[in-house]
N, C-alpha and C positions, 0 to 999 in steps of 0.2 A: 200641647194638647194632642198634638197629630199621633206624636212618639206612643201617648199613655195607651192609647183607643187598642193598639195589635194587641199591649200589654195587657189589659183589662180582661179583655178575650179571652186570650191564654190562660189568664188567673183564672176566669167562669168556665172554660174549659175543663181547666183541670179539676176546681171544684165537682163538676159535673162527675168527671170524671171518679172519683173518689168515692161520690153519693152512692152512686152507681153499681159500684165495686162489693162498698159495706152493703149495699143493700143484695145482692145478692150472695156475697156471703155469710150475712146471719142467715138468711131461708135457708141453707145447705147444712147438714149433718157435720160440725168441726172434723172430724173423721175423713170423711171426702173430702171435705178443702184443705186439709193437711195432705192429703193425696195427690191433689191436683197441684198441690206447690212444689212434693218433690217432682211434680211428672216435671213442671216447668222449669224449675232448677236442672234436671240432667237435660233437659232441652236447649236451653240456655250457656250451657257450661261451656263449652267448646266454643262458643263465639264470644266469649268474655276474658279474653288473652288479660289486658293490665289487673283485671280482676284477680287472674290466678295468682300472678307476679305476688302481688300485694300478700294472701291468703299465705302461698309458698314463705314469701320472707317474713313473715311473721312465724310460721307454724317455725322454720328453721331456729329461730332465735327460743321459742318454749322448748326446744329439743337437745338444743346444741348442749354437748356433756354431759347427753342421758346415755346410758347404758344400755339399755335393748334400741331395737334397730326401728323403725319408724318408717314404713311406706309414705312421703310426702304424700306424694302427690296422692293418692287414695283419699287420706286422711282432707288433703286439701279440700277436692273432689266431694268429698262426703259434707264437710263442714258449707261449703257454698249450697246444695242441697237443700241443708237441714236451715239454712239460713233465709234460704226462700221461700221452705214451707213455715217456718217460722214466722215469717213476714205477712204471707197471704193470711197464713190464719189469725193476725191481729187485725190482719183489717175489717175483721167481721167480729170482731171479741170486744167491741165497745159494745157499753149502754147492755150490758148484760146481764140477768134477772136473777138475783142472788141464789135458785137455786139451780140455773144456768151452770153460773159461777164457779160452785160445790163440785159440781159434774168433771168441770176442766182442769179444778187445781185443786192440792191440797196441800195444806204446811206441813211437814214432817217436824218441827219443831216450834207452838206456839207458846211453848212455854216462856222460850229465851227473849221474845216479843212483851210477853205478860211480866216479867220478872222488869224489864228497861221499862216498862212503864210505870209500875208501883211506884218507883220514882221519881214520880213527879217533875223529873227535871226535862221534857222532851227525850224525842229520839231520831239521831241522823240516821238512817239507811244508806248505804255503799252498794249501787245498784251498776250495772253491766250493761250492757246490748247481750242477752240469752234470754232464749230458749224466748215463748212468745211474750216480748216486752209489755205488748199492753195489758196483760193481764196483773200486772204489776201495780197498775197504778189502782186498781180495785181489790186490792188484798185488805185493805182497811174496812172492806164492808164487812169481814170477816170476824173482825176484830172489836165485841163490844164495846171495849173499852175506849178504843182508839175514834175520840169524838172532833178529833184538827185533823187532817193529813192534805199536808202539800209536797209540792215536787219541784223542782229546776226544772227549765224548758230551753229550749232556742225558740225562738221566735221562728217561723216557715216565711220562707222568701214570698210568699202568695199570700196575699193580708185576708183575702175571703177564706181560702181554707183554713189561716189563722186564727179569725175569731170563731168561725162555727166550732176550731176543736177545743179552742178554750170557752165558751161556751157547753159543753158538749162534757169536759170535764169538770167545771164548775158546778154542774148540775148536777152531777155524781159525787158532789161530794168534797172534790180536789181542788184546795188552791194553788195556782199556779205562781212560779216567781221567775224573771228571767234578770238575768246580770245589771238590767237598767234598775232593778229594784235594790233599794237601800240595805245597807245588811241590821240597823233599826227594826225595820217591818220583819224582817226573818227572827230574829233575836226573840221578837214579841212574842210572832207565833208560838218558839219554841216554846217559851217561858210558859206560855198556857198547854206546857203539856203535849205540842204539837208534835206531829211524825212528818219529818220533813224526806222525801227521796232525794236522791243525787247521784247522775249518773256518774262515776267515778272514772270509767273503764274510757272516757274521751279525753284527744289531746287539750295541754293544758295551753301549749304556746311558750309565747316567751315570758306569760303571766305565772307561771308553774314554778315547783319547787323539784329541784332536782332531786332524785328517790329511787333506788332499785324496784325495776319490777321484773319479776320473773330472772332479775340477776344481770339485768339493762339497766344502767343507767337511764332514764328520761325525767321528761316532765309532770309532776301531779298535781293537781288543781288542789291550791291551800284551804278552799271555803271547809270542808266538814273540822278541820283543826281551829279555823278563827269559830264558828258557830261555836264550836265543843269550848272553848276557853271565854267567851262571852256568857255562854250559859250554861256551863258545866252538866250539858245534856249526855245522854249515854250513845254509845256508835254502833250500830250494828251491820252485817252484811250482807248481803241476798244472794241467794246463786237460785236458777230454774233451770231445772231440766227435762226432757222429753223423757216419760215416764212408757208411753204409748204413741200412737197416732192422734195426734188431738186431745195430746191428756200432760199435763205438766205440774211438778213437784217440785214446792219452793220449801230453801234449808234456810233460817238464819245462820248466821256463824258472827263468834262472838270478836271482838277488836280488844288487843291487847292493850294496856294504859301504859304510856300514857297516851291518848286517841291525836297521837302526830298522822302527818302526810307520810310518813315509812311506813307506820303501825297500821296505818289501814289501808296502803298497796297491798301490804302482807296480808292481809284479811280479805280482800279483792281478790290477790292470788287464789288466795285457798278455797273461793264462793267459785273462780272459776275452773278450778282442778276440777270437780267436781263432774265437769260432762262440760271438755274441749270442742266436741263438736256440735255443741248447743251455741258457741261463742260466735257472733259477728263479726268475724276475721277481716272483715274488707273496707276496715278503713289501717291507716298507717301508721299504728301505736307508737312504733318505735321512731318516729320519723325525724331526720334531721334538718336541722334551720339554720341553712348557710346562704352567705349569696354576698352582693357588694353589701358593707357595710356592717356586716356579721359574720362576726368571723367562728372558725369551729372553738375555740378558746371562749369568746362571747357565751355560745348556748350553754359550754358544760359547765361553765361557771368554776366553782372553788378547784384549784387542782387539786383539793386533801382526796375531792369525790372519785369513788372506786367503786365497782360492780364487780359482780364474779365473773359477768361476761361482757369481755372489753369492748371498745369499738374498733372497730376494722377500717379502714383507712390507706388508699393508694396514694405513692406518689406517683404521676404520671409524666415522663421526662423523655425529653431526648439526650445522645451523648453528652452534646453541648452544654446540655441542663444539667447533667447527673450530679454535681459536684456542688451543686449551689445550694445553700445555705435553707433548710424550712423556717420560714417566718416565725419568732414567737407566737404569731397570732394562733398557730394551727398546732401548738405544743401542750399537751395535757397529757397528766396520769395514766387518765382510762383508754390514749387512744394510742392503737399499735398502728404505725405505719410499713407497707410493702412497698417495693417499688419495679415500677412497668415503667423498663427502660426501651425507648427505640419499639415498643411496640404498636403492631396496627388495632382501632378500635373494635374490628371483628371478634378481635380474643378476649375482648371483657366479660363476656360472658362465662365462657370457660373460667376465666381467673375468678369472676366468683362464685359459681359453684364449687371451684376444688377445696375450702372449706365449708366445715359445720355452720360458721359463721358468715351473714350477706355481706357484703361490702355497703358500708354507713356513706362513705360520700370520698371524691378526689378533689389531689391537688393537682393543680397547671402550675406551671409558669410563663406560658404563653397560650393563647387562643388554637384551638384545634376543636372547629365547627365538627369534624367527623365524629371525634369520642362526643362532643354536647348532645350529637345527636342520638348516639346510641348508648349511652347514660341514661338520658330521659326516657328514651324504649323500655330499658331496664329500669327505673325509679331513682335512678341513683346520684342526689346532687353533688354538681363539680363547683368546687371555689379556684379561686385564679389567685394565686398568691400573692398578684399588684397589687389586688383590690387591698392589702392587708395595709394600714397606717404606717406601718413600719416604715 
């Protein structure tokens, strides 16, 4: 009980917190608080080193094999910005009065919305982290027709802020589903016609299907392809972008059949071409999941799997080491290996910027505390070749 008591705090804190926020940014003109997010974003920016990391090795992997020249770091720079005023102005874009609503956003395509529903069969949405997310989940007020619409959630670690937002969306309208809920109760929904969201653009884990995005191998979250063959509903995809200060323009875009985990990365893609620096760079899309007991062979799964853009991959030795044998475990199609022989950890950096492509993760063959340390500086997991069965 003693433990809960700081806990409890924290959590009415932070509710407070939050109350607090929204309540003075609906009073505020969306305009100005679009404003005041970029001031806080370029305020902010230079004291957010792993933030950049993250934003950088992403922006590098959309880029790598493009043909005109791409200022990183600007683009980076611009997208953390656009990402905070993004952010601030959803926190005032709840609970918003349909002609509010009108004001902020407008569909540039309802047709492609009105055509997936005639048929009766539901409709999945292929939704992002852009441009200002919450206004997303109120696009159905817009939409006569559309009399279900629910969403995917995570759950928030703080069960007060928890229930008042689902509360908060319930009352708007939204039902919400998180992973503990049956895919039975989702199927239902559909089947009545329901518009189900789903954030697509988040890691899937080790529960994911492996799928090119953006010409990366990774992971995608299977649920919009089991809903789509349980209820032979229609998939469509969102993209929003900053049209103005405080003014945002959502496309559907249509998913190719058949509605697999490929077909509608590719359809993600194309909702986020659309306006790159509307996207929420700052989590680690591409990210790899190695360590004791997973080995890089484990995540990529089938060797047939190939991307246009391979994975990168050191081996990290000394002379001693240079000759010895890489593990099956750490052997796949998609992943090209370098090798840093006898070198000191200082120079990993350098080594991975001198390509277009980041460095995905190393190998050891023995413990060297100095590169774990400055690996993890740089984001970049190291596996230890012992750890492998072999």
């Amino acid at each position: 009980m003693k433990d809960e008591f700081p806990k409890r705090l924290k959590w009415r804190a932070e509710a407070m917190g939050h109350s607090l926020i929204s309540f003075v940014m609906r009073k505020l003109p969306t305009k100005i608080v679009f404003r005041l997010g970029e001031l806080l974003g370029k305020f902010i920016w230079p004291l957010m080193a792993a933030r950049q990391r993250i934003i950088m090795r992403n922006l590098r992997i959309l880029y790598a094999g493009k043909t005109h020249v791409v200022d990183m770091e600007t683009l980076a720079r611009a997208a953390f910005v656009r990402a905070t005023a993004n952010l601030v102005c959803s926190s005032g874009s709840s609970e918003l009065p349909k002609g509010k609503l009108r004001e902020m956003i407008e569909i540039e395509n309802p047709g492609l919305m009105e055509e997936a529903l005639a048929k009766k069969n539901g409709v999945v949405v292929l939704l992002s982290h852009m441009g200002n997310w919450e206004l997303l989940t109120q696009l159905h007020r817009l939409f006569p027709n559309i009399t279900k619409s629910g969403a995917f959630y995570r759950p928030l670690n703080n069960p007060i802020l928890n229930e008042r937002i689902l509360k908060k969306r319930e009352a708007d309208g939204t039902k919400l589903f998180s992973k503990r809920d049956s895919l039975h109760q989702v199927s239902g929904f559909l089947r009545e016609n329901g518009v189900i969201g789903i954030l697509a653009d988040q890691r899937a884990g080790w529960q994911g299907e492996m799928v090119p995005f953006f010409g990366r191998l990774t992971r995608a979250s299977p649920l919009p392809g089991l809903l789509v063959r349980r209820c032979k509903s229609e998939v469509l995809a969102l993209s929003l972008r900053t049209v103005a200060p405080g003014k945002w323009s959502a496309r559907y875009h249509a998913v190719e059949m058949p509605y697999n985990s490929r077909n509608c990365m590719k359809a993600l893609e194309q909702a986020m071409q659309v306006s790159f620096v509307d996207v929420f760079w700052l989590q680690e899309r591409w990210k790899f999941y190695i360590g004791k007991g997973s080995s890089p062979r484990d995540w990529m799964g089938k060797d047939d799997a190939r991307g246009t853009l391979p994975h990168r991959a050191l081996i990290w030795a000394t002379s001693a080491e240079s000759e010895l044998d890489l593990p099956q475990s750490c052997v796949h199609g998609d992943i090209e290996y370098e090798h840093g022989i006898d070198q000191g950890a200082g120079e990993l950096e350098a080594i991975d910027r001198a390509k277009a492509l980041p460095v995905d993760f190393i190998v050891i063959f023995s413990e060297n505390p100095e590169l774990r340390m400055e690996a993890k500086r740089l984001g970049i997991p190291v596996y230890l070749a012992a750890d492998s069965s072999e």
